[in-house]
C-alpha positions as CSV (number, residue, x, y, z in Angstrom):
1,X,93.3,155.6,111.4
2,X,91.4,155.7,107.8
3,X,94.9,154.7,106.3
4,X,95.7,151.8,108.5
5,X,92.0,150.7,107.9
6,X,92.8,151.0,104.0
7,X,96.2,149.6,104.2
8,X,94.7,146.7,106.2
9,X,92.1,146.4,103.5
10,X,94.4,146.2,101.0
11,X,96.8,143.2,102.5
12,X,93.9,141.2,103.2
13,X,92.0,141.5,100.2
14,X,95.4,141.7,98.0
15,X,96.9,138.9,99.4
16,X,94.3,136.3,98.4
17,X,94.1,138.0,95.5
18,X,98.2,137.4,94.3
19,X,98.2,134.4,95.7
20,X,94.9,133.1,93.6
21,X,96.5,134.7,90.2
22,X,99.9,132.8,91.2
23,X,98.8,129.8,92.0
24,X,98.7,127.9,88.5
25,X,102.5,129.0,88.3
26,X,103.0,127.6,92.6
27,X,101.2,124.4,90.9
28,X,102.6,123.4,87.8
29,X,106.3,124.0,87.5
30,X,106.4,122.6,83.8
31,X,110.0,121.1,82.8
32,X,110.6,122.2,79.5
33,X,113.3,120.0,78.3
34,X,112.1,117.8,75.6
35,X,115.1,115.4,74.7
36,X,115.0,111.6,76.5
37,X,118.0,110.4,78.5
38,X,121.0,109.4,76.0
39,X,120.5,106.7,74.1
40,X,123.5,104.7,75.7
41,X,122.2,105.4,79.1
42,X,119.0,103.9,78.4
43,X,118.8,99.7,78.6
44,X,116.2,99.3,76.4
45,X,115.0,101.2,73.4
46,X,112.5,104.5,73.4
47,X,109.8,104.5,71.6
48,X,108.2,107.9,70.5
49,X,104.6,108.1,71.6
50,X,101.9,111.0,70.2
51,X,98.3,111.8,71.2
52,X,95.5,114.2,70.1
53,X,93.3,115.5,73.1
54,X,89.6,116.5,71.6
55,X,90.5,120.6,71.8
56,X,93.8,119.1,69.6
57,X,96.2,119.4,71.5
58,X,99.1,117.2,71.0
59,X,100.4,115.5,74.1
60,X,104.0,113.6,73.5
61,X,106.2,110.9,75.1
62,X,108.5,107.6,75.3
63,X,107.2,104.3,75.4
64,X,110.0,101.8,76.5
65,X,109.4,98.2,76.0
66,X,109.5,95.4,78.2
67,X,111.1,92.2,77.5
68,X,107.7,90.2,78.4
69,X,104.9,90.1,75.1
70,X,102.3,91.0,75.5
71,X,103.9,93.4,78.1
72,X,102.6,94.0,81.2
73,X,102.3,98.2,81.8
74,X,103.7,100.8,83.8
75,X,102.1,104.3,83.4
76,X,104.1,106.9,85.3
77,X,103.0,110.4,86.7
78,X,105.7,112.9,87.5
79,X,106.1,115.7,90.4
80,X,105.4,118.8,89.0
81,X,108.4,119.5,88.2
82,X,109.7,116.4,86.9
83,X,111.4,115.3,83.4
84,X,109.3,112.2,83.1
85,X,111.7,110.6,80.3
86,X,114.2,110.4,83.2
87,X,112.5,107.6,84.4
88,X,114.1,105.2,81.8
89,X,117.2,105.5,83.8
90,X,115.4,104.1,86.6
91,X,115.2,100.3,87.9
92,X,111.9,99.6,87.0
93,X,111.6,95.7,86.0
94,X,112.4,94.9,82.4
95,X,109.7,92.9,82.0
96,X,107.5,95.6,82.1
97,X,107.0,98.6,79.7
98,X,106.9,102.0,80.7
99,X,104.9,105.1,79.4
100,X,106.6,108.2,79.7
101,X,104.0,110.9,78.2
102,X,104.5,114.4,79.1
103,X,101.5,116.6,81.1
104,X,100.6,119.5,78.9
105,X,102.7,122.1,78.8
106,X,105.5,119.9,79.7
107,X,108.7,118.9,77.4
108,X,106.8,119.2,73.8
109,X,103.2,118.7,75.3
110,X,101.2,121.3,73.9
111,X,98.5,123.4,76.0
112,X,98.5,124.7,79.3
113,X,98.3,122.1,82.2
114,X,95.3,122.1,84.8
115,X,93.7,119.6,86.9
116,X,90.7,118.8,84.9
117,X,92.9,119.0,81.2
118,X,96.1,116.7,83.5
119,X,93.1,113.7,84.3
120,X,90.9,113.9,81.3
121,X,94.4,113.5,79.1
122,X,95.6,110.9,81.4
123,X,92.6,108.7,81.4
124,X,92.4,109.4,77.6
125,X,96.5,107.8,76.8
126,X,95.3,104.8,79.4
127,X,92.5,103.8,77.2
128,X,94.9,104.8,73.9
129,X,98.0,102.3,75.5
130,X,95.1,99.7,76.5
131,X,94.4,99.1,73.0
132,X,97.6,98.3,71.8
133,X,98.4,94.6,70.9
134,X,102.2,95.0,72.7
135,X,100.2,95.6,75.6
136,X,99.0,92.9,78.3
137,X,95.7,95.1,79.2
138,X,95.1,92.8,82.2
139,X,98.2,93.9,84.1
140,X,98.4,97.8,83.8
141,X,99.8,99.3,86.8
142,X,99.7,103.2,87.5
143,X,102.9,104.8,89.3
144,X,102.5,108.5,90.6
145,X,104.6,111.0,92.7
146,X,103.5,114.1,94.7
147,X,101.3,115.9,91.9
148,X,101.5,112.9,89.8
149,X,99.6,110.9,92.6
150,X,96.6,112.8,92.5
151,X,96.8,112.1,88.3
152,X,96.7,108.7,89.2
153,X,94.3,108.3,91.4
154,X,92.1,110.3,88.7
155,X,92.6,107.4,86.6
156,X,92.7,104.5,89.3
157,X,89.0,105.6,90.3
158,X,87.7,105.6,86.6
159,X,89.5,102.4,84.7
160,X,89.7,99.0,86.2
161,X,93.6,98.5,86.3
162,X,96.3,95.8,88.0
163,X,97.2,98.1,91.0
164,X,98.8,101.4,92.2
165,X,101.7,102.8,93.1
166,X,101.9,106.4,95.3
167,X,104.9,108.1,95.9
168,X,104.5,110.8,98.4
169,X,100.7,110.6,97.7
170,X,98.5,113.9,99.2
171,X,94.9,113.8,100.5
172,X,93.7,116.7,98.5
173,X,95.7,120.6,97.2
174,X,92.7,122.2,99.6
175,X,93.6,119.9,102.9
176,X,97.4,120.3,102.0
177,X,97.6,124.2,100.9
178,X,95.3,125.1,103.9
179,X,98.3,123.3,105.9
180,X,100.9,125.1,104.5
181,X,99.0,128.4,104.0
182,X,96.5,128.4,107.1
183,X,96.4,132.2,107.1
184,X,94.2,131.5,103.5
185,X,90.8,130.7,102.5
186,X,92.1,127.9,100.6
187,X,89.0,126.2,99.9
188,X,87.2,129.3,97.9
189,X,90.8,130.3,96.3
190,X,92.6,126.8,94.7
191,X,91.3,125.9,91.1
192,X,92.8,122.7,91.0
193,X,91.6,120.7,94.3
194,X,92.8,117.7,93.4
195,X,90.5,115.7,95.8
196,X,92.4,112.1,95.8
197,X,90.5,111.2,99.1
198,X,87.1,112.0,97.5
199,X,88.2,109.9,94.2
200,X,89.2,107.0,96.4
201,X,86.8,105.9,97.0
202,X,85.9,104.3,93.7
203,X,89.8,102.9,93.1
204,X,89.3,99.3,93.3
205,X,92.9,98.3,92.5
206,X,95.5,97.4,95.6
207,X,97.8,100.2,96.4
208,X,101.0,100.7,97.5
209,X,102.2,103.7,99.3
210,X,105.3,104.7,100.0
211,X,106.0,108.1,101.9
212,X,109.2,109.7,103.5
213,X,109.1,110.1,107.2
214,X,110.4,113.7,107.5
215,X,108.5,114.8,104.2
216,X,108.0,118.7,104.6
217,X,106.4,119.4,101.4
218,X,103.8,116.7,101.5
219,X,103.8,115.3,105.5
220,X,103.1,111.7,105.7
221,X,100.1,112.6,107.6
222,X,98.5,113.7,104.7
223,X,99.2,110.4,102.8
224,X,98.0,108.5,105.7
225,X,94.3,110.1,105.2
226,X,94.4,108.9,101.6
227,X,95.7,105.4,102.2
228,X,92.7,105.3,105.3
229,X,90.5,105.9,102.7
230,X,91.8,103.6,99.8
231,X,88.9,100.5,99.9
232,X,91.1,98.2,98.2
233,X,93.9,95.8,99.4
234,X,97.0,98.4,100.5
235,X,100.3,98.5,101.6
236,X,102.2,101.3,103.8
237,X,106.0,102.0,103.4
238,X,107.0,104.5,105.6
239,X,110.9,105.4,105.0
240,X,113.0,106.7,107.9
241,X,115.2,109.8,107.1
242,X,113.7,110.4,104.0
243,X,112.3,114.1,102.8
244,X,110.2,114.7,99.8
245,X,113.3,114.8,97.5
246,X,115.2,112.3,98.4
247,X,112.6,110.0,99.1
248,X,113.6,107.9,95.5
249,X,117.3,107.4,96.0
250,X,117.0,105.7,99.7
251,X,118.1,102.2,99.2
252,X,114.2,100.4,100.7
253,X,112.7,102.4,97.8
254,X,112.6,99.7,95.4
255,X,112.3,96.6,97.0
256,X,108.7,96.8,97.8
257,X,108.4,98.3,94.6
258,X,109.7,95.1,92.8
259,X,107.8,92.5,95.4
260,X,104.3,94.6,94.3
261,X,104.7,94.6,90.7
262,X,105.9,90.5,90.9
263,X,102.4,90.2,92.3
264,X,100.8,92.5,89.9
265,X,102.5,89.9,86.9
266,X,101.1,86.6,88.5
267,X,98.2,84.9,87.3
């Protein structure tokens, strides 16, 4: 009986325990490749960006210029997995330009990523693109996916910007681990809560949101709680037969994409 009581002890206690160490390494996923997308693959010209953070660490990226000038802006937040440079293969309207900078950790980023470092680096490139004369500062728009979202939310509830765009947005890492790891005490274990419904509440720019209807990573139920809470002008996209993956390459994706930034350009 004393060794079931200790084994017991052990998987209950341990448990928690791996899954606290492991969790930065569940979280972060950092893609490694540095290169961007061929240059003949790519419409319009990359521009290599660079930042120092305060602790000097250098963060690293692509900058690729829209057509209008100034240019309206597109800052982009990956999945935590993703190749952010990527995204200049996208259809994102020409008009616009698009910053691609790596999280830290990420392609040539320097430093090891973490909530707190992820937001304070984001907001810190917003105000360092804001400044720049190619830039129209009126109409900067943030895009995010899955991890990226709560990134840009970070930023959407601390700068005064044009509008948002959420793919596959989450409510919080605390109300979305505890669903996928109920057995958990999620609350005392996570590091990086990532509380987008809490910081929502300050975002004063109109939002899209566009989730995948069979979305097993991050159910849409969870981005319904977030867009409940988003006090701003918002708009729901729900796509049938999507999951989490695919969600990008369904043909509705960009339509409502296009139709928000057209609004986000007009006077």
């Amino acid at each position: 009986m004393v060794g079931l009581l200790i084994i017991g002890a052990a998987v209950v206690l341990g448990v928690p325990a791996l899954m606290y160490l492991a969790q930065d390494s569940l979280l972060f996923l950092p893609h490694l490749a540095a290169a961007p997308p061929p240059a003949g693959r790519v419409a319009r010209p990359l521009e290599p960006l660079e930042f120092a953070a305060p602790d000097g660490i250098r963060l690293r990226g692509w900058l690729a210029r829209g057509t209008a000038a100034p240019a309206p802006l597109l800052v982009y937040y990956g999945g935590n997995a993703e190749n952010v440079a990527w995204q200049a293969l996208e259809p994102w309207p020409a008009e616009w330009s698009l910053a691609l900078v790596h999280y830290r950790g990420y392609g040539t980023s320097e430093g090891k990523p973490s909530e707190r470092a992820l937001c304070a680096d984001a907001t810190r490139v917003f105000d360092a693109l804001a400044r720049r004369p190619d830039v129209d500062r009126d109409r900067i728009v943030l895009a995010g996916r899955s991890l990226g979202t709560g990134v840009a939310v970070c930023v959407a509830a601390e700068r005064p910007v044009r509008g948002v765009v959420l793919v596959s947005p989450f409510d919080s890492m605390v109300a979305l681990g505890g669903r996928h790891y109920p057995f958990l005490p999620v609350g005392l274990l996570l590091k990086h809560p990532f509380d987008s419904i809490t910081r929502a509440a300050s975002a004063q720019a109109p939002l899209l949101a566009i989730v995948a209807a069979r979305d097993t990573i991050i159910p849409p139920s969870h981005s319904r709680r977030l867009y409940e809470a988003w006090p701003a002008p918002k708009q729901w996209v729900e796509i049938a037969g999507a999951d989490h993956n695919d969600l990008g390459g369904q043909r509705e994706f960009w339509q409502p994409i296009e139709a928000f930034l057209a609004g986000a350009r007009a006077p």
